[in-house]
PDB file as gemmi writes it, atoms N, CA and C in Angstrom:
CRYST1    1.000    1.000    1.000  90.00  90.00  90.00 P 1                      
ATOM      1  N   UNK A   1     114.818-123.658  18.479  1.00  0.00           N  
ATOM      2  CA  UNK A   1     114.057-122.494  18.910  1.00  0.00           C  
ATOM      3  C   UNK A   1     113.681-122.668  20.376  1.00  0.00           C  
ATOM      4  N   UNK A   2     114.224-121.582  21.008  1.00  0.00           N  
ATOM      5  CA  UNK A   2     113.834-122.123  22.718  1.00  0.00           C  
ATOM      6  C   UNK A   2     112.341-121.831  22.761  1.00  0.00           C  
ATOM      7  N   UNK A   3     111.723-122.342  24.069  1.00  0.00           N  
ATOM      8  CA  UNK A   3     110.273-122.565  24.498  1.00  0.00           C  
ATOM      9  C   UNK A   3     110.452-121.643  25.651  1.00  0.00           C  
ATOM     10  N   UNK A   4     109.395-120.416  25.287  1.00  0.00           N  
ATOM     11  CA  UNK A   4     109.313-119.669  26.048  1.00  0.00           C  
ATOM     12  C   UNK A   4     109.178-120.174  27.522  1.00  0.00           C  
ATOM     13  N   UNK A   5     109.327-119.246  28.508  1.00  0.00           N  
ATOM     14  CA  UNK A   5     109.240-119.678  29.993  1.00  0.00           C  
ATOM     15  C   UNK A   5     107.848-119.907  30.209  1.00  0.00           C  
ATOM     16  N   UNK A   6     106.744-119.474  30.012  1.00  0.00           N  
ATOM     17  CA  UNK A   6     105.581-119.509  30.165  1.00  0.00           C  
ATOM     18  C   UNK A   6     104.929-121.011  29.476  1.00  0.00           C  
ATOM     19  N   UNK A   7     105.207-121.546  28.136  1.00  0.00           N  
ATOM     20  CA  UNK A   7     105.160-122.729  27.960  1.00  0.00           C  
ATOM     21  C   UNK A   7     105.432-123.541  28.069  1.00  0.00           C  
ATOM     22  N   UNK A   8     106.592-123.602  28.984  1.00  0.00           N  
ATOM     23  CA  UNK A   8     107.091-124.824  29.684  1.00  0.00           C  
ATOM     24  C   UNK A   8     106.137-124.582  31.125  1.00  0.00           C  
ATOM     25  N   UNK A   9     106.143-123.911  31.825  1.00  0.00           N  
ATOM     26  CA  UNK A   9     105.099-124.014  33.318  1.00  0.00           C  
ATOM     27  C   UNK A   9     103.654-124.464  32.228  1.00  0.00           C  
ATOM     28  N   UNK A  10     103.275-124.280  31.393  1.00  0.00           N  
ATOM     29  CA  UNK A  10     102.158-124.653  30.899  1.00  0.00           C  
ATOM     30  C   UNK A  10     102.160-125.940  30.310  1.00  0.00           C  
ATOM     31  N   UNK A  11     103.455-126.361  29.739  1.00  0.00           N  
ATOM     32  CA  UNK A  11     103.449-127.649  29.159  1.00  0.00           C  
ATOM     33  C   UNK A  11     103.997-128.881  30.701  1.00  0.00           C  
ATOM     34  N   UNK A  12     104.278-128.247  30.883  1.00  0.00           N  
ATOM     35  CA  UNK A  12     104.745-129.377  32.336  1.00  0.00           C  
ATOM     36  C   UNK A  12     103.536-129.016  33.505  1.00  0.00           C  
ATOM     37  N   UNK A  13     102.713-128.574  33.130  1.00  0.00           N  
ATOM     38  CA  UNK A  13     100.831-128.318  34.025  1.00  0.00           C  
ATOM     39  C   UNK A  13     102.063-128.198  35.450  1.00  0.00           C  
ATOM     40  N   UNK A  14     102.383-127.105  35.709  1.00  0.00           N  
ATOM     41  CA  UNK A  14     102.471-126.516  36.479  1.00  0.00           C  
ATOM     42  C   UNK A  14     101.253-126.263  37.466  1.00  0.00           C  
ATOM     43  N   UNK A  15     101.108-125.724  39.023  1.00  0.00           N  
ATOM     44  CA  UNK A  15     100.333-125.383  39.885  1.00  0.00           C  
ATOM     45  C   UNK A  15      99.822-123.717  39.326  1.00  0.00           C  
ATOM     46  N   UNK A  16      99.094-123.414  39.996  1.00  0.00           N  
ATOM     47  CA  UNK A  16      98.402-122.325  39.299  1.00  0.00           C  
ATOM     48  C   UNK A  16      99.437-120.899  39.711  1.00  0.00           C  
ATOM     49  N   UNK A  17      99.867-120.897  40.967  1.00  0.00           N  
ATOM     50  CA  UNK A  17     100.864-120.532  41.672  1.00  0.00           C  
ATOM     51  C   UNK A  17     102.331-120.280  41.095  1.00  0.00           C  
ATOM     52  N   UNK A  18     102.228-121.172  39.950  1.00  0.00           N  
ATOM     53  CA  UNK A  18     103.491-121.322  39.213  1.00  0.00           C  
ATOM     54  C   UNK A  18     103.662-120.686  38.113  1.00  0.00           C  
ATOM     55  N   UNK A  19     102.025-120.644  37.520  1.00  0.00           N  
ATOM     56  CA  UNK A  19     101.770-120.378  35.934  1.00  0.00           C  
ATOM     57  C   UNK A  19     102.388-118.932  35.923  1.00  0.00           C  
ATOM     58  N   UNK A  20     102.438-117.539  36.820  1.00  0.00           N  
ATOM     59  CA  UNK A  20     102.586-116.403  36.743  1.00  0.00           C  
ATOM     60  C   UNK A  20     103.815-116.050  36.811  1.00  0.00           C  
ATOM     61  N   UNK A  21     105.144-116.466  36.577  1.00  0.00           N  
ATOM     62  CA  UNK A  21     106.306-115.964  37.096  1.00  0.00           C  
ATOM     63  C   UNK A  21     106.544-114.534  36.217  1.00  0.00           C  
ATOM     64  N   UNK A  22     107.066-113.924  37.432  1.00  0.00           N  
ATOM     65  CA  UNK A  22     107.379-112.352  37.099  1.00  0.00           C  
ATOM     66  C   UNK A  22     108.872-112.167  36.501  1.00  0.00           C  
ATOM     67  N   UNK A  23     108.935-111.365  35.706  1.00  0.00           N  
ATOM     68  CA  UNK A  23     109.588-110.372  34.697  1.00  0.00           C  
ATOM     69  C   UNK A  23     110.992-111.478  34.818  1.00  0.00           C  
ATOM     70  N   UNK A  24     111.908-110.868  36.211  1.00  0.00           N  
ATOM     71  CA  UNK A  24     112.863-111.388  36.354  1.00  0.00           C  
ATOM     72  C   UNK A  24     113.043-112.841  36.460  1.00  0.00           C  
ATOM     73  N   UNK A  25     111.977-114.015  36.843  1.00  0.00           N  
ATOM     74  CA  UNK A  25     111.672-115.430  36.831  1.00  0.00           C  
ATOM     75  C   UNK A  25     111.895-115.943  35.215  1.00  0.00           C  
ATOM     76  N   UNK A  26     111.367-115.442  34.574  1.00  0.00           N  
ATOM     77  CA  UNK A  26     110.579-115.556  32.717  1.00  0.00           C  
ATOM     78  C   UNK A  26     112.197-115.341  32.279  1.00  0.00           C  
ATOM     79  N   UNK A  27     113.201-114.389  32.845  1.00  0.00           N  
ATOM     80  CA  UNK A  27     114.215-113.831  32.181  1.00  0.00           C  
ATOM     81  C   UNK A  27     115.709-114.902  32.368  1.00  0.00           C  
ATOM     82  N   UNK A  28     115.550-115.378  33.631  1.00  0.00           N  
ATOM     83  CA  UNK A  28     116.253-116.837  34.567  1.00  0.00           C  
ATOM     84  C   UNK A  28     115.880-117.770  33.581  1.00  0.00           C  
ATOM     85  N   UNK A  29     114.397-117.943  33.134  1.00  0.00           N  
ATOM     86  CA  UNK A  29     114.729-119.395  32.830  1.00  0.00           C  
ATOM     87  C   UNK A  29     114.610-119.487  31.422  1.00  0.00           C  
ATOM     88  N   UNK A  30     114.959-118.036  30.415  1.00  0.00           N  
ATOM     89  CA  UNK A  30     115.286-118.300  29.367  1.00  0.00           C  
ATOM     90  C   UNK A  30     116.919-118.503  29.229  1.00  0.00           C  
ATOM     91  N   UNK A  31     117.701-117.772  30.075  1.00  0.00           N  
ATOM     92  CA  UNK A  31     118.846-117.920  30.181  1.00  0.00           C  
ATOM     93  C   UNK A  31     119.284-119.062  30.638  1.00  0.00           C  
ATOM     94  N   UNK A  32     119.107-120.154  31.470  1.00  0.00           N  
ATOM     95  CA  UNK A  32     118.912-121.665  31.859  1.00  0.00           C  
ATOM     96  C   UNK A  32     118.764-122.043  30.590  1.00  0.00           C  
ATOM     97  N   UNK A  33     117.309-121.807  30.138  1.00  0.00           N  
ATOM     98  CA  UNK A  33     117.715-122.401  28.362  1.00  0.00           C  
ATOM     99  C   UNK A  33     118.378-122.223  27.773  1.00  0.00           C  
ATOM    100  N   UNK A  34     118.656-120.934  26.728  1.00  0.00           N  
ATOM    101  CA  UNK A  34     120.085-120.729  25.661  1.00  0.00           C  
ATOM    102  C   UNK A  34     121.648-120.413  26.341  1.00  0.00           C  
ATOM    103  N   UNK A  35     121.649-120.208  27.934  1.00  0.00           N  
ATOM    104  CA  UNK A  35     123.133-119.861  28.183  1.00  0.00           C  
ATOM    105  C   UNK A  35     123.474-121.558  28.579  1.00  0.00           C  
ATOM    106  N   UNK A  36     122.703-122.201  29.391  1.00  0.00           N  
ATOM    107  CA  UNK A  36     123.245-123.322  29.782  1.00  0.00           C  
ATOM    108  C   UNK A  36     122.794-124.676  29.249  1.00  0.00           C  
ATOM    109  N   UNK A  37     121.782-124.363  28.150  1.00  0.00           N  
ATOM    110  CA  UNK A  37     120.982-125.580  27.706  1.00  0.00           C  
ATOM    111  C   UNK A  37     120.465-126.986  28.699  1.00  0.00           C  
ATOM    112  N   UNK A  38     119.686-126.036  29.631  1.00  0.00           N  
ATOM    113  CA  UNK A  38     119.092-126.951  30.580  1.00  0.00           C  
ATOM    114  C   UNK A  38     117.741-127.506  29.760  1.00  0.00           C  
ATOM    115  N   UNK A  39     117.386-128.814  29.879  1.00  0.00           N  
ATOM    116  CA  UNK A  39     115.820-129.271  29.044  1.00  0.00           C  
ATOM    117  C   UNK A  39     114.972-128.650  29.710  1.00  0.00           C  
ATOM    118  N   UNK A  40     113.804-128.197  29.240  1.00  0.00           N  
ATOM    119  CA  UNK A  40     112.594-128.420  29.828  1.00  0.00           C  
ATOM    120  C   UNK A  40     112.398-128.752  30.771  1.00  0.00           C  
ATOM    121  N   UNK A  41     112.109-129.886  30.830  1.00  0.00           N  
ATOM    122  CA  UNK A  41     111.913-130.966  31.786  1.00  0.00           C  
ATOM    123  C   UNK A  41     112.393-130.512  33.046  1.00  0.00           C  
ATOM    124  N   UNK A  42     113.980-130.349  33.139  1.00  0.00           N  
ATOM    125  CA  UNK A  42     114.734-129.899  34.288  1.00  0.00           C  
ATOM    126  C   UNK A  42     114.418-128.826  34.902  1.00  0.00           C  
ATOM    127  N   UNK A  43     114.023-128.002  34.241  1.00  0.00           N  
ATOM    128  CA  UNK A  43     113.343-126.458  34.399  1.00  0.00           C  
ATOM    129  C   UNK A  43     112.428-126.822  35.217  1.00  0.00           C  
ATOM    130  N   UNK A  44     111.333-127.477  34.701  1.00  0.00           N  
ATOM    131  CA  UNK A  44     109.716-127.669  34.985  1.00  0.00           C  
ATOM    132  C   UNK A  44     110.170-128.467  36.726  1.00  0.00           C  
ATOM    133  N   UNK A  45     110.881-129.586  36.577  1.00  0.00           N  
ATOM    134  CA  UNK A  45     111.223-130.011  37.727  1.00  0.00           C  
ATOM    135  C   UNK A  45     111.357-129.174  38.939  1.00  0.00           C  
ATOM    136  N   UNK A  46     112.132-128.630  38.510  1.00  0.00           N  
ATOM    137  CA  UNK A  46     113.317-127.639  39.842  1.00  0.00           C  
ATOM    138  C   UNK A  46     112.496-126.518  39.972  1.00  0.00           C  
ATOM    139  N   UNK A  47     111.177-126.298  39.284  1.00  0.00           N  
ATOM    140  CA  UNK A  47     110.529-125.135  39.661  1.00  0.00           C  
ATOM    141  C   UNK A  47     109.614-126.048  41.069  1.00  0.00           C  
ATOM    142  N   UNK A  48     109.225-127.012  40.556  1.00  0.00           N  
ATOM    143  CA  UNK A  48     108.306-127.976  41.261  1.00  0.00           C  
ATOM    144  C   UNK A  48     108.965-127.922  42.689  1.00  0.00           C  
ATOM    145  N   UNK A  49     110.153-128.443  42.703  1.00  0.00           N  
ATOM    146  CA  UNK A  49     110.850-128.762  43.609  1.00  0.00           C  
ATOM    147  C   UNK A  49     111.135-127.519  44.419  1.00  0.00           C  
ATOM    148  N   UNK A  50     111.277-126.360  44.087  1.00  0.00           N  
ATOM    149  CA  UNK A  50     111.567-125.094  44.531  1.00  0.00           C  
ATOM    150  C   UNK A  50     110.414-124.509  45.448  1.00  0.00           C  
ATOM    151  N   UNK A  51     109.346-125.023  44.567  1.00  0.00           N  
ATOM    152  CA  UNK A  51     108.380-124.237  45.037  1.00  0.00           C  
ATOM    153  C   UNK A  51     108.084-125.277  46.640  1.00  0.00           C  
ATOM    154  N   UNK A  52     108.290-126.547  46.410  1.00  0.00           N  
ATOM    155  CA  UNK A  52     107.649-127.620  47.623  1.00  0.00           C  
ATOM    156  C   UNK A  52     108.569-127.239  48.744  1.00  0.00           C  
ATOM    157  N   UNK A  53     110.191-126.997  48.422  1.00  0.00           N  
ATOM    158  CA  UNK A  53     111.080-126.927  49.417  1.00  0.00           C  
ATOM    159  C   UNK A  53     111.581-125.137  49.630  1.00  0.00           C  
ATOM    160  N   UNK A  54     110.295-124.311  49.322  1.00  0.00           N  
ATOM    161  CA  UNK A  54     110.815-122.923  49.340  1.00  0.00           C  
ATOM    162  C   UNK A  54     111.730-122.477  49.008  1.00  0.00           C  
ATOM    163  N   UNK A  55     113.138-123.105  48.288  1.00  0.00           N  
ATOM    164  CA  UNK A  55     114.073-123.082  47.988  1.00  0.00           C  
ATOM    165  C   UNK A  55     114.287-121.782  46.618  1.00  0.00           C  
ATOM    166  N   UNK A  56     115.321-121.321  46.851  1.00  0.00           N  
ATOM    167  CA  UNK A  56     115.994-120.289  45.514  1.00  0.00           C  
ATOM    168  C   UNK A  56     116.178-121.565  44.341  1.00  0.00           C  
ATOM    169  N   UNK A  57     115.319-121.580  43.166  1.00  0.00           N  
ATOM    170  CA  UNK A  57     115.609-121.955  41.857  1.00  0.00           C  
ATOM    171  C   UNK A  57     116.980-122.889  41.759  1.00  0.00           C  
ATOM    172  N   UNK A  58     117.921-121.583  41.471  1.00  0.00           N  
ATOM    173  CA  UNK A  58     119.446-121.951  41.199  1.00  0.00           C  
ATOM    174  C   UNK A  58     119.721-123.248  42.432  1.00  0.00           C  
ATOM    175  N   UNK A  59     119.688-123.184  43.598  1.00  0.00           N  
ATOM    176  CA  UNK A  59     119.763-124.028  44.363  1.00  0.00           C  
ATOM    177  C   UNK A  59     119.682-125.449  44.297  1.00  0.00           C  
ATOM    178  N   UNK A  60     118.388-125.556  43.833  1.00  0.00           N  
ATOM    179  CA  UNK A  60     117.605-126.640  43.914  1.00  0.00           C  
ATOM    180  C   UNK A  60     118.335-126.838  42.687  1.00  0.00           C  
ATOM    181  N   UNK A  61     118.595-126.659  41.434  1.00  0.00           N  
ATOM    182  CA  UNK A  61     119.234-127.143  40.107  1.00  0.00           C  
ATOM    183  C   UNK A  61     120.506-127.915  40.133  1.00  0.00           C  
ATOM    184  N   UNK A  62     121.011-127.133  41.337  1.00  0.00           N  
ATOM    185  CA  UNK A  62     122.510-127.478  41.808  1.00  0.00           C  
ATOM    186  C   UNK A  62     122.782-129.106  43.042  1.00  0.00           C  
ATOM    187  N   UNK A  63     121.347-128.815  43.706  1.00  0.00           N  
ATOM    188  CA  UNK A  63     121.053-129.666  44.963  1.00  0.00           C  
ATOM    189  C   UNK A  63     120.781-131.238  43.847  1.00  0.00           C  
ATOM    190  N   UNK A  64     119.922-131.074  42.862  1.00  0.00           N  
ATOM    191  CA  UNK A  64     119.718-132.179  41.957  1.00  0.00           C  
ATOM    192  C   UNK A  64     120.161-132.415  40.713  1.00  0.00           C  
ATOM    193  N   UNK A  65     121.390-131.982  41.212  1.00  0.00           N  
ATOM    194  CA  UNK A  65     122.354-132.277  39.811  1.00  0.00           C  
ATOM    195  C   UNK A  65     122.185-132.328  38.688  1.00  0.00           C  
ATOM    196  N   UNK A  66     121.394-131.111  38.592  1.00  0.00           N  
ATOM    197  CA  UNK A  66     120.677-130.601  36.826  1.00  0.00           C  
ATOM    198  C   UNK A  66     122.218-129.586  36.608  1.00  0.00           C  
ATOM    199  N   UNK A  67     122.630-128.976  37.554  1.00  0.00           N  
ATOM    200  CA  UNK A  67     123.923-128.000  36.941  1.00  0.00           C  
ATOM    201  C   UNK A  67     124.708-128.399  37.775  1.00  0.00           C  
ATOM    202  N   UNK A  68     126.067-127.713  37.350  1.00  0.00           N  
ATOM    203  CA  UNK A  68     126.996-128.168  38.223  1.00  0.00           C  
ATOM    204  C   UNK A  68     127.811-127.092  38.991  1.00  0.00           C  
ATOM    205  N   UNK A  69     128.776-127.557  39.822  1.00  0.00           N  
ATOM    206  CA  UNK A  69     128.789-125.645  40.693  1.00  0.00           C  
ATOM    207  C   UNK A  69     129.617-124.658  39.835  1.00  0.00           C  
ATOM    208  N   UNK A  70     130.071-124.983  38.504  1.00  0.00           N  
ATOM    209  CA  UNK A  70     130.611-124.493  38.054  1.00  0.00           C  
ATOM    210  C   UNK A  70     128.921-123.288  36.865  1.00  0.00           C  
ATOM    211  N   UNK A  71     128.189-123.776  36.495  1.00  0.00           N  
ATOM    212  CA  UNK A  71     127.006-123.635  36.272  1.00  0.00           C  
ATOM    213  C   UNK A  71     126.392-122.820  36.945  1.00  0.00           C  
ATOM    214  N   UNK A  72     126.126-123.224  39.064  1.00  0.00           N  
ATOM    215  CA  UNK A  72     125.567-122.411  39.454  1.00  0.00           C  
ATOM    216  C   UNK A  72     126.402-121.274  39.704  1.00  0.00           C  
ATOM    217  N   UNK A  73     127.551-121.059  39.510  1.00  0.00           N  
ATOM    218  CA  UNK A  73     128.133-119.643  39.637  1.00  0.00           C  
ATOM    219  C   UNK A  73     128.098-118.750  38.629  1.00  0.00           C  
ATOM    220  N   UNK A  74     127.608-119.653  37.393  1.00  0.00           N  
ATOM    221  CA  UNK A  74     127.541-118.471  36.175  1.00  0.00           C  
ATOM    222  C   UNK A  74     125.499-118.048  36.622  1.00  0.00           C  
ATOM    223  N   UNK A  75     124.930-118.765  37.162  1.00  0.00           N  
ATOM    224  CA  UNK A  75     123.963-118.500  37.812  1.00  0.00           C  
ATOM    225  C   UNK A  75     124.064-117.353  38.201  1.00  0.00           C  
ATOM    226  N   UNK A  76     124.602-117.440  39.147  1.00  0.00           N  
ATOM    227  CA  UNK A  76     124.179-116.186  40.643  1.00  0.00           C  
ATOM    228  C   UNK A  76     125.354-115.363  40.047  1.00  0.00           C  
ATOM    229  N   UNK A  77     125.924-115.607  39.094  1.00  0.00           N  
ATOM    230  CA  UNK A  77     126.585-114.237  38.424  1.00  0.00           C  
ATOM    231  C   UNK A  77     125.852-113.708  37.491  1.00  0.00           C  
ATOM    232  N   UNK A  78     124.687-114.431  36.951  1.00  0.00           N  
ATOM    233  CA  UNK A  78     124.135-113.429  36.482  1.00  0.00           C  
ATOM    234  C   UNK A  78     122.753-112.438  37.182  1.00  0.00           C  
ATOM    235  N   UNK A  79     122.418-113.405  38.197  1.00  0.00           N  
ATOM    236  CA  UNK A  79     121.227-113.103  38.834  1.00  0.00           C  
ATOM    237  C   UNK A  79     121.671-111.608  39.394  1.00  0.00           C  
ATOM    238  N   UNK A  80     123.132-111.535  40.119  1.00  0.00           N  
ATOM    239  CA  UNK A  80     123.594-110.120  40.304  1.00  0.00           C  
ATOM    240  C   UNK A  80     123.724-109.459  39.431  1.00  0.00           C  
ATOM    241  N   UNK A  81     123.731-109.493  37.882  1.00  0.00           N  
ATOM    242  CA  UNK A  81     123.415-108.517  37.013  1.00  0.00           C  
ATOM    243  C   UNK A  81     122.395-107.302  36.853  1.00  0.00           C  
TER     244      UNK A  81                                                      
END                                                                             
């Protein structure tokens, strides 16, 4: 059963800054979960990391070898959806 997007920024005590992600954020990182079966963990990370290095999400997943570029293109193929 995946873990909603909101309980992972809550279970990985996210910054307060973090806790709110909007519509399309919540919708990314359920798809990270059931399309690509990224953990938790990796999620919670690369948000961390995203947020410190201003960086686009997908980026940073790709920059720390949580996905691979074959991964981040089903990414940003769907983000253009």
């Amino acid at each position: 059963m995946p873990v909603l997007p909101f309980e992972i920024i809550e279970q990985y005590q996210l910054e307060e800054s973090e806790r709110s992600p909007n519509r399309s954020n919540a919708q990314l990182i359920y798809f990270l979960q059931e399309d690509l079966c990224l953990a938790q963990s990796s999620i919670a990370m690369a948000i961390r990391y995203a947020k410190q290095e201003r960086g686009p999400l997908p980026m940073v997943l790709w920059r720390y070898g949580l996905v691979s570029l074959e991964q981040l293109n089903q990414i940003l193929d769907w983000l253009e959806k």
